[in-house]
PDB file of the backbone (N, CA, C, O) and the ligand in Angstrom, with CONECT records:
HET     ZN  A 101       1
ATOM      1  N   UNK A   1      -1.289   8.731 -14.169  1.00  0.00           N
ATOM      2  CA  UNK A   1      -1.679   8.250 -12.838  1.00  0.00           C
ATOM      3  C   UNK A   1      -2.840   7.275 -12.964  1.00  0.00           C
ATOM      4  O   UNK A   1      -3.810   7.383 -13.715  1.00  0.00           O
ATOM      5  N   UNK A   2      -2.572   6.315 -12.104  1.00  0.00           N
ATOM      6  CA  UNK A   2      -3.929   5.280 -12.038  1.00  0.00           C
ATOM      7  C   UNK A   2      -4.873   5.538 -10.990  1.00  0.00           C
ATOM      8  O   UNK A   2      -4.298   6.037 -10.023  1.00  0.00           O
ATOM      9  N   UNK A   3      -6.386   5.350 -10.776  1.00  0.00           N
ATOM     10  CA  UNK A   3      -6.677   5.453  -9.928  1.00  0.00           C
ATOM     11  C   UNK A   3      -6.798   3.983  -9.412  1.00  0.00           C
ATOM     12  O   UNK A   3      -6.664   2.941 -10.053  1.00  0.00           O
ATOM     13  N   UNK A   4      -7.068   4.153  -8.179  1.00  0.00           N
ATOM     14  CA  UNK A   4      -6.421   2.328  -7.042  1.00  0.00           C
ATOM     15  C   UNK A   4      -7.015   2.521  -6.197  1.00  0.00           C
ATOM     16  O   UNK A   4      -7.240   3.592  -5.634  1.00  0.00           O
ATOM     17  N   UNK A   5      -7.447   1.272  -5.923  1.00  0.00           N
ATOM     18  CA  UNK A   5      -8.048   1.750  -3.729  1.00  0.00           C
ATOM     19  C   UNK A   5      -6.252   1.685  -3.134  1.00  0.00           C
ATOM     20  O   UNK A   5      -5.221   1.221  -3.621  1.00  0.00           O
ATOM     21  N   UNK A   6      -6.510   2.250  -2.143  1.00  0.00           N
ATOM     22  CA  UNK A   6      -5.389   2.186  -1.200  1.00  0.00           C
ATOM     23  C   UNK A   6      -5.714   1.298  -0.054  1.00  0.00           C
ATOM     24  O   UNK A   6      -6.855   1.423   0.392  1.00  0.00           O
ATOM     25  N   UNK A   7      -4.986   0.481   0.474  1.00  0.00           N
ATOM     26  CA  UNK A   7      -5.590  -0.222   1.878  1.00  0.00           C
ATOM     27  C   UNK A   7      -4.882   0.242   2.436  1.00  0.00           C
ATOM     28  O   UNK A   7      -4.363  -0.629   3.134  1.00  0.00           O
ATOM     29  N   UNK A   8      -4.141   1.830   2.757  1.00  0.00           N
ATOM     30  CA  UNK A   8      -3.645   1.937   4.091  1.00  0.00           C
ATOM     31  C   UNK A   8      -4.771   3.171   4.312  1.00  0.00           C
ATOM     32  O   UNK A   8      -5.021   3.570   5.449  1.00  0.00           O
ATOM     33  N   UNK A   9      -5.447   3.758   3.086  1.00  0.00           N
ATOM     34  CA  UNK A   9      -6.236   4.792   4.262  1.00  0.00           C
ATOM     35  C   UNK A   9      -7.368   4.349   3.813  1.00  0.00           C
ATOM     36  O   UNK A   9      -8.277   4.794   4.514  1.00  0.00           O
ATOM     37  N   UNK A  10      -7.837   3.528   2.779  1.00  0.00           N
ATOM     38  CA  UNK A  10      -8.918   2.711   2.556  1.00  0.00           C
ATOM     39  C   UNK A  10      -9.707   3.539   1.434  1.00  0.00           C
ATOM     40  O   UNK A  10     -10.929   3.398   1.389  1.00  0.00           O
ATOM     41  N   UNK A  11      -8.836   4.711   0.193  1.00  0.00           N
ATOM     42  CA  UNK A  11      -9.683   5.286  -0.539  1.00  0.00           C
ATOM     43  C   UNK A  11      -9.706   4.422  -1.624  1.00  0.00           C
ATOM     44  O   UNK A  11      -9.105   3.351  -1.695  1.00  0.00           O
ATOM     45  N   UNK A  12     -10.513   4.989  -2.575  1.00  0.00           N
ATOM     46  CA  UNK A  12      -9.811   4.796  -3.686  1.00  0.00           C
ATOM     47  C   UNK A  12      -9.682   6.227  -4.369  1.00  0.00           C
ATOM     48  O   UNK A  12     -10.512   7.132  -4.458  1.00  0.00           O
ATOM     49  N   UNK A  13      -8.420   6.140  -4.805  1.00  0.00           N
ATOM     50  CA  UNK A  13      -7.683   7.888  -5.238  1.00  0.00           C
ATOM     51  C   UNK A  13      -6.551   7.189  -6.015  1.00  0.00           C
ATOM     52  O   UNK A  13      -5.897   6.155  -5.879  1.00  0.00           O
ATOM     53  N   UNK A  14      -6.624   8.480  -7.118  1.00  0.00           N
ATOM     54  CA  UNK A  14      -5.288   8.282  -7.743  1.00  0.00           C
ATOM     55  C   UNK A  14      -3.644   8.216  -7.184  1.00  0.00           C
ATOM     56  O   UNK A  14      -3.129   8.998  -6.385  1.00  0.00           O
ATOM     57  N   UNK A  15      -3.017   7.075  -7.839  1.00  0.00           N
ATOM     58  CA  UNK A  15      -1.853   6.066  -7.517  1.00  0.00           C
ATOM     59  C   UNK A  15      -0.879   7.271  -8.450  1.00  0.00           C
ATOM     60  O   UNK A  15      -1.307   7.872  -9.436  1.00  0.00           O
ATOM     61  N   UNK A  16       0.411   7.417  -7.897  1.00  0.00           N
ATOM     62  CA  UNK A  16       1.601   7.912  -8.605  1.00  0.00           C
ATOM     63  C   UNK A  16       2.324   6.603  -8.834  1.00  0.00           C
ATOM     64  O   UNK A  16       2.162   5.727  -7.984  1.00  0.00           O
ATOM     65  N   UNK A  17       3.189   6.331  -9.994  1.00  0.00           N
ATOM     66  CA  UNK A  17       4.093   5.051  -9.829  1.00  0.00           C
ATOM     67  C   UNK A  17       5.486   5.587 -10.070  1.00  0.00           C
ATOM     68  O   UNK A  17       6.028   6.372 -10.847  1.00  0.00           O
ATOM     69  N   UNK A  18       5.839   4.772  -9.005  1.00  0.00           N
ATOM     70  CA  UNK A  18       7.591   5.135  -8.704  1.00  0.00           C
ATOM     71  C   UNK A  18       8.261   4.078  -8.370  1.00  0.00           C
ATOM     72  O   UNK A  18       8.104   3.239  -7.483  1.00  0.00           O
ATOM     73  N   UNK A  19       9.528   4.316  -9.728  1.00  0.00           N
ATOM     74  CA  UNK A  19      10.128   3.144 -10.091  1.00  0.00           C
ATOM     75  C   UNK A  19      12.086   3.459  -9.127  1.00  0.00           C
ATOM     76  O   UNK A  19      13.024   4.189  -9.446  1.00  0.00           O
ATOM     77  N   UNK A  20      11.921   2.634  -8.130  1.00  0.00           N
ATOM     78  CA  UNK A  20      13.221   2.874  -7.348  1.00  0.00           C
ATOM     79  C   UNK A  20      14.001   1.556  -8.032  1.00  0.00           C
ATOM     80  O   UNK A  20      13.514   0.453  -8.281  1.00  0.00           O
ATOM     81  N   UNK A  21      15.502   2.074  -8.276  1.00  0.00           N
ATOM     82  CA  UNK A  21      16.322   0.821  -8.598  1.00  0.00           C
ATOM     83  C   UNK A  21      16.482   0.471  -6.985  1.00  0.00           C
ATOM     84  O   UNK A  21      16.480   1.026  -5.886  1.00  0.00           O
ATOM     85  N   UNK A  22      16.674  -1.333  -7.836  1.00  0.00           N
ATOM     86  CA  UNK A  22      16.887  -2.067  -6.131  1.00  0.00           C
ATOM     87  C   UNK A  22      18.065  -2.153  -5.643  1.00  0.00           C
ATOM     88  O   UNK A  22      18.722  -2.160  -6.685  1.00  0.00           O
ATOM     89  N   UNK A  23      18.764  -2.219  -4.857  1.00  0.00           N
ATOM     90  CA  UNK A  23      19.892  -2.398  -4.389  1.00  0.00           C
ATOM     91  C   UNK A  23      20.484  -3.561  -4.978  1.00  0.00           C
ATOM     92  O   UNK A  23      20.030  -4.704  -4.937  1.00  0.00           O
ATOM     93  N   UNK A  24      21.527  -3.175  -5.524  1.00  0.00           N
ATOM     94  CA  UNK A  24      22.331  -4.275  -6.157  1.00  0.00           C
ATOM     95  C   UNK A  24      23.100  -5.434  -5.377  1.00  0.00           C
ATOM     96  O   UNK A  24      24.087  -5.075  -4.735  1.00  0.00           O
ATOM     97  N   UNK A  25      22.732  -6.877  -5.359  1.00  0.00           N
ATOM     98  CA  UNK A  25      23.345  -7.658  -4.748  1.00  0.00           C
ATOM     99  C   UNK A  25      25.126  -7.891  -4.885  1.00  0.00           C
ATOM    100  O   UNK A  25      25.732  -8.786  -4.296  1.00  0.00           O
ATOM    101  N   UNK A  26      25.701  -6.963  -5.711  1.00  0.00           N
ATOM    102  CA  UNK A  26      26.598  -7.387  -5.840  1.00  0.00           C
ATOM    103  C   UNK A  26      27.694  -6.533  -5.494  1.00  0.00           C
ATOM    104  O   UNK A  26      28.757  -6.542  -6.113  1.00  0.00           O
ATOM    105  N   UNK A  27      27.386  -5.602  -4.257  1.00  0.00           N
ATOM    106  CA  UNK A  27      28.205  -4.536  -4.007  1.00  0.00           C
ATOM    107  C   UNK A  27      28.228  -3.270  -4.468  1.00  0.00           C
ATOM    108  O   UNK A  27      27.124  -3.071  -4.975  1.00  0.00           O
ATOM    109  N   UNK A  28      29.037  -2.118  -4.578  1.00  0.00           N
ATOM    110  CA  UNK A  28      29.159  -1.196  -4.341  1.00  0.00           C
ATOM    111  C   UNK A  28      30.102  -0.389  -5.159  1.00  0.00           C
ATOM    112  O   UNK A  28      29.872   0.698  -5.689  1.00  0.00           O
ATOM    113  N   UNK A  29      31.253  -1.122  -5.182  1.00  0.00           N
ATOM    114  CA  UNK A  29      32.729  -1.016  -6.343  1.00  0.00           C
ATOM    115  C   UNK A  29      32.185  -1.156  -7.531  1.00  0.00           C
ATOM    116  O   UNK A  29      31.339  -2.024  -7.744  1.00  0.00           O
ATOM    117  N   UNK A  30      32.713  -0.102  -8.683  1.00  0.00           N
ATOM    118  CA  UNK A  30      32.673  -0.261 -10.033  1.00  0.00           C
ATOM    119  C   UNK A  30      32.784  -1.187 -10.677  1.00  0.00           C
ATOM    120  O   UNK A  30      32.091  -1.388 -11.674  1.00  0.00           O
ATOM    121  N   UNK A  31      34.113  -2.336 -10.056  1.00  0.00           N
ATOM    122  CA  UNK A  31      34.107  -3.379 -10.585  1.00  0.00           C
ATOM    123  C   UNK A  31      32.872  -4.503 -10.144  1.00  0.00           C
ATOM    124  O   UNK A  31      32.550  -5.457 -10.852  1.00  0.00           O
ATOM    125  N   UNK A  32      32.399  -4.244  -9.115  1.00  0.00           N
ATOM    126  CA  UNK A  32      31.215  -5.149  -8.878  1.00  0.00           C
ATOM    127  C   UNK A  32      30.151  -5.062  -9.572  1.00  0.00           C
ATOM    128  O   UNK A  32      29.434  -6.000  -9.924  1.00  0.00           O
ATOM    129  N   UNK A  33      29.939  -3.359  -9.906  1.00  0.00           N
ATOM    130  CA  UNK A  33      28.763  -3.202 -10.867  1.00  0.00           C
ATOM    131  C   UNK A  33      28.616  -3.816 -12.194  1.00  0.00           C
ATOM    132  O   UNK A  33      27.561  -4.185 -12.710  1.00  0.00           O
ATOM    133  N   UNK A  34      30.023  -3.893 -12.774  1.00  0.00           N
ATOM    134  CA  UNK A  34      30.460  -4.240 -14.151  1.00  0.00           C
ATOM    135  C   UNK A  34      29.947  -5.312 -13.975  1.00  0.00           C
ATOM    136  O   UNK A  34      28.951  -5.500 -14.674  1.00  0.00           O
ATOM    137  N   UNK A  35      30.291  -6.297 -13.156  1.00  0.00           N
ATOM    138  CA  UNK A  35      30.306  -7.913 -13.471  1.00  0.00           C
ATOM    139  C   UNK A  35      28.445  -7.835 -12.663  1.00  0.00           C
ATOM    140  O   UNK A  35      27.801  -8.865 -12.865  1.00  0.00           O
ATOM    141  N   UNK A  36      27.868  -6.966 -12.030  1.00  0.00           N
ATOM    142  CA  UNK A  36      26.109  -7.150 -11.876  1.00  0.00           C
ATOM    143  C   UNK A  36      25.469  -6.631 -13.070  1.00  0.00           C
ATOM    144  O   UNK A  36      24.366  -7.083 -13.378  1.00  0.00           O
ATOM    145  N   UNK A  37      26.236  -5.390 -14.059  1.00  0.00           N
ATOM    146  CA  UNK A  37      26.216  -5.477 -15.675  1.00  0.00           C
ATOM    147  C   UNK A  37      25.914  -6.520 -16.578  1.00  0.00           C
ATOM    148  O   UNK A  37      24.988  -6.688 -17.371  1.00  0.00           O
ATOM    149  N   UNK A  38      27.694  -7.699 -16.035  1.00  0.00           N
ATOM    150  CA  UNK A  38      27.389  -8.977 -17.198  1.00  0.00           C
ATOM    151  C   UNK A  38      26.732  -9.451 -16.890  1.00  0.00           C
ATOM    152  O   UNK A  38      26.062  -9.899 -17.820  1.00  0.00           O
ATOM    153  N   UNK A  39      26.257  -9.825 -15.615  1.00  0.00           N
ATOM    154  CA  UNK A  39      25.588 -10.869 -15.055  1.00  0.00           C
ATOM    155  C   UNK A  39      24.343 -11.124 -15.786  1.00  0.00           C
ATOM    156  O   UNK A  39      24.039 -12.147 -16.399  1.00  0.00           O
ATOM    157  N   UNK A  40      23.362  -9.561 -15.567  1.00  0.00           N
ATOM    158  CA  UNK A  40      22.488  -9.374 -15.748  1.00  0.00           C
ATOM    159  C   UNK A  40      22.592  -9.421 -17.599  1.00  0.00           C
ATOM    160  O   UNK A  40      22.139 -10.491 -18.004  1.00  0.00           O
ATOM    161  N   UNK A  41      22.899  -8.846 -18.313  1.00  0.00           N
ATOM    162  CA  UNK A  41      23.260  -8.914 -19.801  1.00  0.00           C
ATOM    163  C   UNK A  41      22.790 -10.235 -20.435  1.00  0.00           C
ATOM    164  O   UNK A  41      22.026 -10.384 -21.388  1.00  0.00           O
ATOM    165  N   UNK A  42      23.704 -11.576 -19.356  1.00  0.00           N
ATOM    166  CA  UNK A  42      23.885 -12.573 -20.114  1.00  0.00           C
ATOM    167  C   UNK A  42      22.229 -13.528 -19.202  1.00  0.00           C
ATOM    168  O   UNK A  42      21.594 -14.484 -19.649  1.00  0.00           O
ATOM    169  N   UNK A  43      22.096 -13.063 -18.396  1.00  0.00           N
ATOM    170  CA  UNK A  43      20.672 -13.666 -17.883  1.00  0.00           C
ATOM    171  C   UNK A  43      19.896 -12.993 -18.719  1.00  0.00           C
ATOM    172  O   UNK A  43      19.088 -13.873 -19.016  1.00  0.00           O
ATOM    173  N   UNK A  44      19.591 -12.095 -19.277  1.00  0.00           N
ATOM    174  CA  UNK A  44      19.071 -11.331 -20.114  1.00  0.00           C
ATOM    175  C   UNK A  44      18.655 -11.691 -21.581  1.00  0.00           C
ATOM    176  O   UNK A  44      17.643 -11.377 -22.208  1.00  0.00           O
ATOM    177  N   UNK A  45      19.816 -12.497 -21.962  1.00  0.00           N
ATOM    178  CA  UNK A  45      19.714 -12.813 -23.348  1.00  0.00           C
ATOM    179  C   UNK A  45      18.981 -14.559 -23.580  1.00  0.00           C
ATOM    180  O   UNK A  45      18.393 -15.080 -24.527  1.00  0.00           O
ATOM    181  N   UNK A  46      19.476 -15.179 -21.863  1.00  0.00           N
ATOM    182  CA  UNK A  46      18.592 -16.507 -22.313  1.00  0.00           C
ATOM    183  C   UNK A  46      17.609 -16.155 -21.488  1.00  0.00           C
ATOM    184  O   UNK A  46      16.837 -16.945 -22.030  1.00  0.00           O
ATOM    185  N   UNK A  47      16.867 -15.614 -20.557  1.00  0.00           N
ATOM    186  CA  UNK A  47      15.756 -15.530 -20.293  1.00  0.00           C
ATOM    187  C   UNK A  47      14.764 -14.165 -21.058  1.00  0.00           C
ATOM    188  O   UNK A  47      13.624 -13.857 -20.708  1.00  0.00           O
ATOM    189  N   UNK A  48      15.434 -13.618 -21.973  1.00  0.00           N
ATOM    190  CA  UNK A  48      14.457 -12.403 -22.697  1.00  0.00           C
ATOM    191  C   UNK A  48      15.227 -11.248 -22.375  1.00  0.00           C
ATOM    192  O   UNK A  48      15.772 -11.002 -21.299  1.00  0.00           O
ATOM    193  N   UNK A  49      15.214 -10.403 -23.661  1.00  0.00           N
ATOM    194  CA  UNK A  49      15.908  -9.126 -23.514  1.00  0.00           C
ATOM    195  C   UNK A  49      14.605  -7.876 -23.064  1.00  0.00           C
ATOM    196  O   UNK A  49      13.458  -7.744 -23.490  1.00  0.00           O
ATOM    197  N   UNK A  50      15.235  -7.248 -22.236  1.00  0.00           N
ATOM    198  CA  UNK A  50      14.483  -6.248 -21.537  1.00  0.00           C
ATOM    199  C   UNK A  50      14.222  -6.518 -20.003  1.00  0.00           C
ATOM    200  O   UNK A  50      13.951  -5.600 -19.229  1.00  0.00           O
ATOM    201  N   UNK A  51      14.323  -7.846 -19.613  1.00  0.00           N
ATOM    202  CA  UNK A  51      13.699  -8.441 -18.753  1.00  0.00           C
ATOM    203  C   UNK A  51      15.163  -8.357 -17.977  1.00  0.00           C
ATOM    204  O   UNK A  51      15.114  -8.155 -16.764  1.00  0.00           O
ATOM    205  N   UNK A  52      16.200  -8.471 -18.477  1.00  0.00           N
ATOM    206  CA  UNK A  52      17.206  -8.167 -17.155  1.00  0.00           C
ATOM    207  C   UNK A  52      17.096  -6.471 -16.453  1.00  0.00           C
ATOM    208  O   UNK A  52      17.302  -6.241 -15.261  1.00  0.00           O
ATOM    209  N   UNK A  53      16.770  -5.523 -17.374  1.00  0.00           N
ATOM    210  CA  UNK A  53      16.605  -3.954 -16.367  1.00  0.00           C
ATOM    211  C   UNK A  53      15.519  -4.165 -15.721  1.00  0.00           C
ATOM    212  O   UNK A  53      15.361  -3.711 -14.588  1.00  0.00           O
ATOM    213  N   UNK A  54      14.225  -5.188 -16.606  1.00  0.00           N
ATOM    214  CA  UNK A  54      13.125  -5.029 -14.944  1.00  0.00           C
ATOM    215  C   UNK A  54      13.793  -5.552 -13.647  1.00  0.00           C
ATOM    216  O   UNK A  54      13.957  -4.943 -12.590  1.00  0.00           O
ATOM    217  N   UNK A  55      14.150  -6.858 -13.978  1.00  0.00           N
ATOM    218  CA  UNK A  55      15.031  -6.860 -12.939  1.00  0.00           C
ATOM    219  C   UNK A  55      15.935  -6.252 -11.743  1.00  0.00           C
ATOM    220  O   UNK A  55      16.049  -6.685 -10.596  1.00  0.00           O
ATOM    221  N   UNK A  56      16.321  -5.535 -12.123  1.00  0.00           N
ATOM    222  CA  UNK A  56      17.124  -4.112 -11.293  1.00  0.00           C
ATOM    223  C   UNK A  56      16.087  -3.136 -10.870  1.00  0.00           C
ATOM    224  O   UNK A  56      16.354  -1.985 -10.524  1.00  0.00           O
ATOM    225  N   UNK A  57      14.773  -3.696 -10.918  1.00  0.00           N
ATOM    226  CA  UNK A  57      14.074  -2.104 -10.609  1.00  0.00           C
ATOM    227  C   UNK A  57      12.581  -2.531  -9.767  1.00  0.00           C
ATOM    228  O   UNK A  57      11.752  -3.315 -10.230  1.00  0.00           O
ATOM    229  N   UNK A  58      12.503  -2.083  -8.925  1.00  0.00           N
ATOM    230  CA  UNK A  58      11.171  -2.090  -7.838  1.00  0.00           C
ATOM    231  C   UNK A  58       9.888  -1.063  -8.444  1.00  0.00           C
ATOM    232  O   UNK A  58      10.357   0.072  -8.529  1.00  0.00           O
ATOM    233  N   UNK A  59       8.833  -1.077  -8.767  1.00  0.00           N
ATOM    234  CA  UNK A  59       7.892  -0.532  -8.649  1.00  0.00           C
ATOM    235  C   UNK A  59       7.010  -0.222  -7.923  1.00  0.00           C
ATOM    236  O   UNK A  59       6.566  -1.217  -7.350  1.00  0.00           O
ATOM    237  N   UNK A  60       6.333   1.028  -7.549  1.00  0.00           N
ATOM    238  CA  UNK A  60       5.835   0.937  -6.465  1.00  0.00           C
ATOM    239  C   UNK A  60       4.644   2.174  -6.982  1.00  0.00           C
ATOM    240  O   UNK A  60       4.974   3.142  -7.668  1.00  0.00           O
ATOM    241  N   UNK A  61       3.424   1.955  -6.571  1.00  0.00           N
ATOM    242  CA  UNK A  61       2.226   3.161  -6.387  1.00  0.00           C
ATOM    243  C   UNK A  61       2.007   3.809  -4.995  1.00  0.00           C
ATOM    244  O   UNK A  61       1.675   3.292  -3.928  1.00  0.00           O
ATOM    245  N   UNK A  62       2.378   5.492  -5.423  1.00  0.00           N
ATOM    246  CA  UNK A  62       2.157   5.950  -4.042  1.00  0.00           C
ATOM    247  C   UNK A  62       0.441   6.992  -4.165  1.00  0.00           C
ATOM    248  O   UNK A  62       0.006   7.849  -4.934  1.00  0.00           O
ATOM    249  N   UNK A  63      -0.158   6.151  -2.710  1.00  0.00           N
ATOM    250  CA  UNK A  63      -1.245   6.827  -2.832  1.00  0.00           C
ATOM    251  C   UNK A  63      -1.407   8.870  -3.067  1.00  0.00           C
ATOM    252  O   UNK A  63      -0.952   9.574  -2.166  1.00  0.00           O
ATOM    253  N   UNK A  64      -1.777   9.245  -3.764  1.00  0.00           N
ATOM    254  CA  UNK A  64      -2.064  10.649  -3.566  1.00  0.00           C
ATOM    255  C   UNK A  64      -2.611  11.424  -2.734  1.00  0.00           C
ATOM    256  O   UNK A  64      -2.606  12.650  -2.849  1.00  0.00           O
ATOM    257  N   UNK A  65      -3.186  10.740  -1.729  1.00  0.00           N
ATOM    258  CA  UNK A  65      -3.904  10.916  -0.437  1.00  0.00           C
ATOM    259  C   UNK A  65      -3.394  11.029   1.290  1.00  0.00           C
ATOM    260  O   UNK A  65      -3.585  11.791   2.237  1.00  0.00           O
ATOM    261  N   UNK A  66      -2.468   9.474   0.939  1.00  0.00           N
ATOM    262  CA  UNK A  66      -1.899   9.602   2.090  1.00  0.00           C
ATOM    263  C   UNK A  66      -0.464   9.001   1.950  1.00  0.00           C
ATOM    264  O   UNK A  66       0.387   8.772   2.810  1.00  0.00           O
ATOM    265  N   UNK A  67      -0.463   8.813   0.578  1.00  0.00           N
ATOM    266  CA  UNK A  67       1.363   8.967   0.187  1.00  0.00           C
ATOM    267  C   UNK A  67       1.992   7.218   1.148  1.00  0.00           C
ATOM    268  O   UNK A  67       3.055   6.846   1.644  1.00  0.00           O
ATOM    269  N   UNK A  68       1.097   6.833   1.035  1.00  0.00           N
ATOM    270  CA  UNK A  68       1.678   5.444   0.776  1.00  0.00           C
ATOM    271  C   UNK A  68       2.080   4.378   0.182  1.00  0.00           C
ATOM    272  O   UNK A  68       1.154   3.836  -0.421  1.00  0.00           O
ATOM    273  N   UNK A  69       3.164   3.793   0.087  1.00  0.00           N
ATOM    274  CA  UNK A  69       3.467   3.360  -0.947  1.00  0.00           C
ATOM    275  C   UNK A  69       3.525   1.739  -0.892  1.00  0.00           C
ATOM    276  O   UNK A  69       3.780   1.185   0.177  1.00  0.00           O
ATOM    277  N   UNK A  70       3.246   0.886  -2.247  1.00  0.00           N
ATOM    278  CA  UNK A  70       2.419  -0.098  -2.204  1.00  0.00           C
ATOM    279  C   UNK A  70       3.570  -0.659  -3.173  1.00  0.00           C
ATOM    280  O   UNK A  70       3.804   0.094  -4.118  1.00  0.00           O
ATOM    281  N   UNK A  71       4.255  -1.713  -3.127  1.00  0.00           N
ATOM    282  CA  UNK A  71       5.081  -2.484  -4.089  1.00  0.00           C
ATOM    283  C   UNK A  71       4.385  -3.180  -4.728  1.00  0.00           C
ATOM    284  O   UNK A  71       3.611  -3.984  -4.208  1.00  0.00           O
ATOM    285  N   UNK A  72       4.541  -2.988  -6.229  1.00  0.00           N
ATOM    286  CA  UNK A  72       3.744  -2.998  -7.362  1.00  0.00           C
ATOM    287  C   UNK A  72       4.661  -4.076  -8.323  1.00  0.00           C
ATOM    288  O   UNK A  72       4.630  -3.818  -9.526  1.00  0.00           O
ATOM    289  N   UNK A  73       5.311  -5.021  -7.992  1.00  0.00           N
ATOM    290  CA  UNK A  73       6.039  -5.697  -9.080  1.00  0.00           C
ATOM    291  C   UNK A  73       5.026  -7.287  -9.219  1.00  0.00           C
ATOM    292  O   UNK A  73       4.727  -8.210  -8.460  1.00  0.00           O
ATOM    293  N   UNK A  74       4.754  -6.898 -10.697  1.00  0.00           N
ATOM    294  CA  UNK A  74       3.874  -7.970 -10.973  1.00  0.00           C
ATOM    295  C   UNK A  74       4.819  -9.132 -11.737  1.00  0.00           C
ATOM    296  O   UNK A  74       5.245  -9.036 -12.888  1.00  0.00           O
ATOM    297  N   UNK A  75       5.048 -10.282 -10.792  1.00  0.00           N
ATOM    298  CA  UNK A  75       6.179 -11.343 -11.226  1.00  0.00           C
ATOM    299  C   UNK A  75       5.533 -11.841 -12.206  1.00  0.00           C
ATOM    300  O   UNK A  75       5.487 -13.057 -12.019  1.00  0.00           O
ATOM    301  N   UNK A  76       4.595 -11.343 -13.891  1.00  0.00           N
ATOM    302  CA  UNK A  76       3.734 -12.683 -14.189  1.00  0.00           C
ATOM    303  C   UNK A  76       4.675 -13.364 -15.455  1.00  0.00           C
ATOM    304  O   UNK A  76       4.490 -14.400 -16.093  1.00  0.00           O
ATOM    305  N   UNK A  77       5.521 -12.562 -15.524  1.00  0.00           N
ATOM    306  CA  UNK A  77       6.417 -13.513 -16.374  1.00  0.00           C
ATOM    307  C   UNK A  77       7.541 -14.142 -16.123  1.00  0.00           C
ATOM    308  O   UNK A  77       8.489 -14.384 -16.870  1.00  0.00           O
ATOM    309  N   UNK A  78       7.259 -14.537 -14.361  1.00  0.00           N
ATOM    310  CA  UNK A  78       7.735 -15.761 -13.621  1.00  0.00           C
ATOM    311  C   UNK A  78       7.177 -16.929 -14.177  1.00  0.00           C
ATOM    312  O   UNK A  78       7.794 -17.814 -14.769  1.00  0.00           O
ATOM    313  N   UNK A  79       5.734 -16.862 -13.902  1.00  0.00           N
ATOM    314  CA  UNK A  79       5.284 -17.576 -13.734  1.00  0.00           C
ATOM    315  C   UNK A  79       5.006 -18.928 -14.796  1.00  0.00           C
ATOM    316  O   UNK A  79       4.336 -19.886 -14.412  1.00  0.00           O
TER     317      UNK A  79
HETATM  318 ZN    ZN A 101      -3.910   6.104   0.739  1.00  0.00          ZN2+
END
């Protein structure tokens, strides 16, 4: 656990981090997953391997206090 200020109740208290997969843009069907599989695979291999599962996944710190939760995805290897 990290400790963090929170700006919804204004402490600072220790952060839980919780990693929700994001909703997949590409539907719902097995076969849709497969091909949000390749998709991701082959974006994966020319933009960096590992970097296509961050992709699929939201991070988030929930305060321990008042259990709010704060989206935590740091784009810096967008940038
Ligand atoms: Zn809080």
């Amino acid at each position: 656990m990290a400790v963090r200020y929170c700006s919804n109740c204004g402490k600072t208290c220790e952060h839980k981090e919780i990693i929700k997969q994001k909703p997949s843009p590409y539907g719902k069907s097995r076969k849709e997953q497969f091909k949000a599989f390749l998709s991701g695979f082959f974006s994966g291999v020319t933009v960096g391997a590992g970097l296509a599962s961050l992709e699929l996944v939201d991070r988030y710190e929930q305060c321990t206090h008042c259990h709010h939760m704060t989206l935590d995805n740091k784009g810096e290897e967008f940038k």
